[in-house]
C-alpha positions as CSV (number, residue, x, y, z in Angstrom):
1,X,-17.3,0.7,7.0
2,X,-18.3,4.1,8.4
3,X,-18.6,7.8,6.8
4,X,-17.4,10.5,9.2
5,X,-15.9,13.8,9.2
6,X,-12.1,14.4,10.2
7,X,-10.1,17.2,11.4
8,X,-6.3,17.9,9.5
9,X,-4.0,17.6,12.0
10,X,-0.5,18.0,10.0
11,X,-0.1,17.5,6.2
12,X,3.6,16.9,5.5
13,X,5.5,16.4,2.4
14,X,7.9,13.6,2.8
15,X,8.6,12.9,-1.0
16,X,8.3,14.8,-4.6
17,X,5.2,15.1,-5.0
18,X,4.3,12.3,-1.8
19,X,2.3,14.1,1.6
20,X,1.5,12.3,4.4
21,X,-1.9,13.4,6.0
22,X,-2.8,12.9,9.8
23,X,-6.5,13.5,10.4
24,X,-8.0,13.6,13.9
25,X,-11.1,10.9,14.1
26,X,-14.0,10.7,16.8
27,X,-12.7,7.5,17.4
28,X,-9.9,4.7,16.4
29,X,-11.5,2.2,14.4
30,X,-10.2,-1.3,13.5
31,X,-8.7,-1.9,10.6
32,X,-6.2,-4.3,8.9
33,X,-2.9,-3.3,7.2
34,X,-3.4,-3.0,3.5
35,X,-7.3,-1.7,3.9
36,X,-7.8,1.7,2.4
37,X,-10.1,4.7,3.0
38,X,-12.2,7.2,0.6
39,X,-11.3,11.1,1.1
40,X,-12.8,13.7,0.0
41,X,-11.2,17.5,0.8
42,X,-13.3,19.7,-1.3
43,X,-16.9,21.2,-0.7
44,X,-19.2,20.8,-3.9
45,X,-19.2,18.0,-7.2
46,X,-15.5,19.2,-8.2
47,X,-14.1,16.7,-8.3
48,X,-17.2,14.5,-8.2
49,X,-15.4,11.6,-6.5
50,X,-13.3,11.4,-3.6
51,X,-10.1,9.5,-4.1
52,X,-8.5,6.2,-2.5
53,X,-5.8,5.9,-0.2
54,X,-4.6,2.8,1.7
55,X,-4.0,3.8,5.4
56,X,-1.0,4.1,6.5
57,X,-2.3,4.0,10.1
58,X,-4.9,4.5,13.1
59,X,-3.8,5.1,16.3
60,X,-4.1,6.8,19.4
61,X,-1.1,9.7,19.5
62,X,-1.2,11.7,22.3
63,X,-4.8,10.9,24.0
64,X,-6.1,11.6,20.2
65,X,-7.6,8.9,17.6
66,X,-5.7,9.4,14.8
67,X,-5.8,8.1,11.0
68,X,-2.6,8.8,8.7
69,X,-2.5,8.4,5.1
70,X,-0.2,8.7,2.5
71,X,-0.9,10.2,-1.3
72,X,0.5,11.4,-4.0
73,X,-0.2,14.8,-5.8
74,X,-1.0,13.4,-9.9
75,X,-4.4,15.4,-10.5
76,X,-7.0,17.4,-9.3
77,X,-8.3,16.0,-6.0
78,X,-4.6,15.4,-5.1
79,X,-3.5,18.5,-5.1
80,X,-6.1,20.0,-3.1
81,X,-5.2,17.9,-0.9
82,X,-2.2,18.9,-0.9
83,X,-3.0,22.2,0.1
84,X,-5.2,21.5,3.3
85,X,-3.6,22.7,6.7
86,X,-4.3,22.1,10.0
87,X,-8.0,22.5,10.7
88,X,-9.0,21.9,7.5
89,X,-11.5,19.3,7.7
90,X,-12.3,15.8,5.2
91,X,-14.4,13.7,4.7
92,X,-13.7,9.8,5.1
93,X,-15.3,6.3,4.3
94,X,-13.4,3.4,5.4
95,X,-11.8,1.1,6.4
96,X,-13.0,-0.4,2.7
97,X,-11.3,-3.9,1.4
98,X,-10.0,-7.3,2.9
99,X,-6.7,-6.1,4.3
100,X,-4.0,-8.5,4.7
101,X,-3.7,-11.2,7.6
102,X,-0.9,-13.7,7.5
103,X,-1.3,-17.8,6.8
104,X,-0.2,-19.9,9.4
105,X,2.7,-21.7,9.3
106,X,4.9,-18.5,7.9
107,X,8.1,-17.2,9.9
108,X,10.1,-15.0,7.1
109,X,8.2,-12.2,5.1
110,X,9.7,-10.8,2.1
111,X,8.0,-7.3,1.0
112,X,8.4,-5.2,-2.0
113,X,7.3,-1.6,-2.5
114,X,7.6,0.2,-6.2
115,X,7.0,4.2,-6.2
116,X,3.9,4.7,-4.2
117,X,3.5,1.1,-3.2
118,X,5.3,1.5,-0.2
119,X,2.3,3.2,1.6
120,X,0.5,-0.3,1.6
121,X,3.9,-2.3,2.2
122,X,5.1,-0.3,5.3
123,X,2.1,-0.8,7.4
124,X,2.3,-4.8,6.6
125,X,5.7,-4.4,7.3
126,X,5.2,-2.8,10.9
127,X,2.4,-5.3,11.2
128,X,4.4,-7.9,11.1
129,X,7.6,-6.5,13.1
130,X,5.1,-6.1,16.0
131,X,4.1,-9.4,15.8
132,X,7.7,-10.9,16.0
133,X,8.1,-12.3,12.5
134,X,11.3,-12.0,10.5
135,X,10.6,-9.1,7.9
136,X,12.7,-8.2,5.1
137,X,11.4,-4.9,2.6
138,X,12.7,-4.0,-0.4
139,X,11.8,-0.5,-1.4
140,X,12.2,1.0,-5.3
141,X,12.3,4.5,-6.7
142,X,13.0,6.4,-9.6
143,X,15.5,8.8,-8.0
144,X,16.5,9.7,-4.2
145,X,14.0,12.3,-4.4
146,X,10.9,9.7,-4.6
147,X,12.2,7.6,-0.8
148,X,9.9,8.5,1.3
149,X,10.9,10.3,4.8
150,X,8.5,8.6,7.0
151,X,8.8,6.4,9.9
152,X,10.1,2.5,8.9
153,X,12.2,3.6,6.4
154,X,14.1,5.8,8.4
155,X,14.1,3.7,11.2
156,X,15.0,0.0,10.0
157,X,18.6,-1.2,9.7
158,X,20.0,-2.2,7.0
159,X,19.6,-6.0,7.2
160,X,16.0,-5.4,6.8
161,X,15.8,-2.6,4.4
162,X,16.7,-2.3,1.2
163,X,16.1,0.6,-0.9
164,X,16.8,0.9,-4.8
165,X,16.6,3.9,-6.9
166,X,17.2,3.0,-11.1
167,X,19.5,6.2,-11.3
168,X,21.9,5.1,-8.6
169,X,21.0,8.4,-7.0
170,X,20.1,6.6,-3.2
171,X,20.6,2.9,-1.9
172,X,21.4,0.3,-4.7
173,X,21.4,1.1,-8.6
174,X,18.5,-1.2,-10.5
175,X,15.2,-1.8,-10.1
176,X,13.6,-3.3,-6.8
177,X,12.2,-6.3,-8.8
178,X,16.5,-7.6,-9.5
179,X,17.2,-7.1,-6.0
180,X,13.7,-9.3,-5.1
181,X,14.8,-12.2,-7.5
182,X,18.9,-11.8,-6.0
183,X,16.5,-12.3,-2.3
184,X,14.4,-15.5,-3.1
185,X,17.0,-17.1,-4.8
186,X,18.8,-17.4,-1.1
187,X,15.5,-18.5,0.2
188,X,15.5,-21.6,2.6
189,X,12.8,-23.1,3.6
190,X,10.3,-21.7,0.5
191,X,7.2,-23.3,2.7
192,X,7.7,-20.8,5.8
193,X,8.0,-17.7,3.5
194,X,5.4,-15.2,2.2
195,X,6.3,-12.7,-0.3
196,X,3.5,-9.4,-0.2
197,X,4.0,-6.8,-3.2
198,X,2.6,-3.5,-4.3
199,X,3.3,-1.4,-7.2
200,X,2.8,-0.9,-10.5
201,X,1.9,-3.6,-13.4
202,X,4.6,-3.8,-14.8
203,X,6.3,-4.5,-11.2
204,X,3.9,-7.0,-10.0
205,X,3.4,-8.6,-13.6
206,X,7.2,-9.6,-12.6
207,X,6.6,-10.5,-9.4
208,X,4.2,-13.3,-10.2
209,X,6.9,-14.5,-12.7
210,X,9.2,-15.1,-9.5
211,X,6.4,-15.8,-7.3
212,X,5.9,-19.2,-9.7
213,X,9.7,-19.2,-10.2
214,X,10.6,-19.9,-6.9
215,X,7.7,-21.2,-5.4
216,X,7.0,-18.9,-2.7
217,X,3.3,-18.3,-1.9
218,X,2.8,-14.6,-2.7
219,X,0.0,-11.6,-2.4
220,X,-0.3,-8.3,-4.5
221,X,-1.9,-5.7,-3.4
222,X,-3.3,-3.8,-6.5
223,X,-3.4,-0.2,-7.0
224,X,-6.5,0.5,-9.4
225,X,-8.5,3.3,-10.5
226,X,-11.3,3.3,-8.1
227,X,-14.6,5.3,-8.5
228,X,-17.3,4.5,-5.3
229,X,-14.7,2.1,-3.1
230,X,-17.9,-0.5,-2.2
231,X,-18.2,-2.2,-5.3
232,X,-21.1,-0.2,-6.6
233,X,-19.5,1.4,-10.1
234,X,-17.5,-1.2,-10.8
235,X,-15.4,0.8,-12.1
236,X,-11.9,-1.1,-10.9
237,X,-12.5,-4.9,-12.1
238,X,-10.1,-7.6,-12.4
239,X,-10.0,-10.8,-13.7
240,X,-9.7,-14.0,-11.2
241,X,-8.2,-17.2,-12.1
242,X,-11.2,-19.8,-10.7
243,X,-11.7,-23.8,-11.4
244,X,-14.7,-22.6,-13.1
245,X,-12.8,-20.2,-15.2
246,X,-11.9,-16.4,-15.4
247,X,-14.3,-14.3,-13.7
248,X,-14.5,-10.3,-12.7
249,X,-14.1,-9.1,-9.1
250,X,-13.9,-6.0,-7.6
251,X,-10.7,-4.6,-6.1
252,X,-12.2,-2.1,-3.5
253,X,-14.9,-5.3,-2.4
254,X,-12.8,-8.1,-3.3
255,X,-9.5,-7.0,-2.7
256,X,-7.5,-4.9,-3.1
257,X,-4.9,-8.2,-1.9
258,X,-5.1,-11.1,-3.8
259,X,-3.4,-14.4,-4.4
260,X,-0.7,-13.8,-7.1
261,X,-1.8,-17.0,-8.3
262,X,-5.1,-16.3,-9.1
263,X,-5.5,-12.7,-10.2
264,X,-4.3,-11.3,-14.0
265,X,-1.6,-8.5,-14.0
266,X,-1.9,-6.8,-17.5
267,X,0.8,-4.4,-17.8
């Protein structure tokens, strides 16, 4: 974990209300897909906290370390975000959390994105196309405006993306969680597929239901309100199925994946 100051390189809306940031770093650090950083935009107390972001990535581009990041304008901090330009400069703490690294023994991965999920999805998803494995996404939106125009989305074919809106306004009419359960009912071999989610409760309360439906071993990646992002607040508890019982864990320390099978969704 490391605090440092980044330059705004571009700041670019690719859905309503969704940017995605590109901030020049001193230095490209490593990081797993599905970790998330702490930003901060502002000078002074308001806001008091910076917000959370899961990185979307960290790479070298063009000779220059750089970290991109996706967020969505909902409040305050956000939207002063949104207004930074090239130059601008933030503040940054990450990468925070356990990121996400495949078991052995798994060949198909079956992904699913609701509304802003997809910015902790995509970089799993690229993750895993880099590393040769056979990666299916399913992506779900409100309306066409919400799909994000960003990289894997409008680069993947068809056979590996699907994208749902519940108006019928882009890619299939329903939501994302019907078109999962249509996809694991034509699963195989249920022992060499993985099945990694993020969205909101209500979406990944019904993925679990699958999850233990079909049998596939699953992960969430969980999207709560987060205060410090180190575990200090404890401000974004969850409760954690153990053989000793429920207990409270932290999503920015202990998470923010987890086992479907062990954490409590409460939508």
């Amino acid at each position: 974990m490391d605090f440092f100051t980044g330059t705004v390189v571009s700041n670019r809306v690719i859905s309503e209300k969704c940017h995605l940031m590109k901030v020049e770093t001193e230095k490209v650090l490593d990081y797993k897909p599905g970790q998330f950083i702490m930003v901060r935009g502002w000078k002074g107390f308001d806001p008091l906290l910076p917000r959370p972001f899961a990185i979307y990535n960290w790479r070298e581009e063009e000779g220059r370390p750089i970290l991109s990041f996706v967020f969505k304008v909902v409040g305050r901090g956000t939207s002063i975000l949104s207004g930074l330009r090239e130059g601008d400069r933030v503040q940054v703490n990450g990468p925070l959390g356990n990121g996400f690294s495949p078991p052995e023994g798994k060949e198909r991965f079956i992904l699913a994105g609701g509304g802003i999920g997809f910015s902790a999805v995509l970089p799993v998803a690229r993750s895993l196309v880099d590393s040769g494995k056979d990666v299916r996404v399913l992506l779900g939106a409100r309306t066409a405006g919400e799909i994000p125009r960003i990289g894997y989305v409008e680069e993947a074919d068809r056979d590996h993306l699907l994208i749902t809106t519940d108006d019928g306004s882009f890619g299939e009419k329903g939501i994302v969680t019907d078109f999962l359960e249509r996809e694991l009912e034509e699963v195989g071999e249920k022992e060499r597929t993985l099945l990694f989610a993020c969205g909101p409760p209500r979406m990944l309360k019904k993925v679990q239901e699958l999850a233990e439906r079909f049998g596939i071993e699953t992960y969430l990646s969980l999207e709560n309100y987060m205060a410090c992002g180190f575990g200090v607040c404890l401000g974004c508890v969850v409760d954690r199925r153990t053989e000793e019982g429920i207990i409270r864990v932290r999503v920015c320390r202990e998470g923010p994946i987890f086992r479907s099978s062990e954490v409590e969704i409460y939508d």
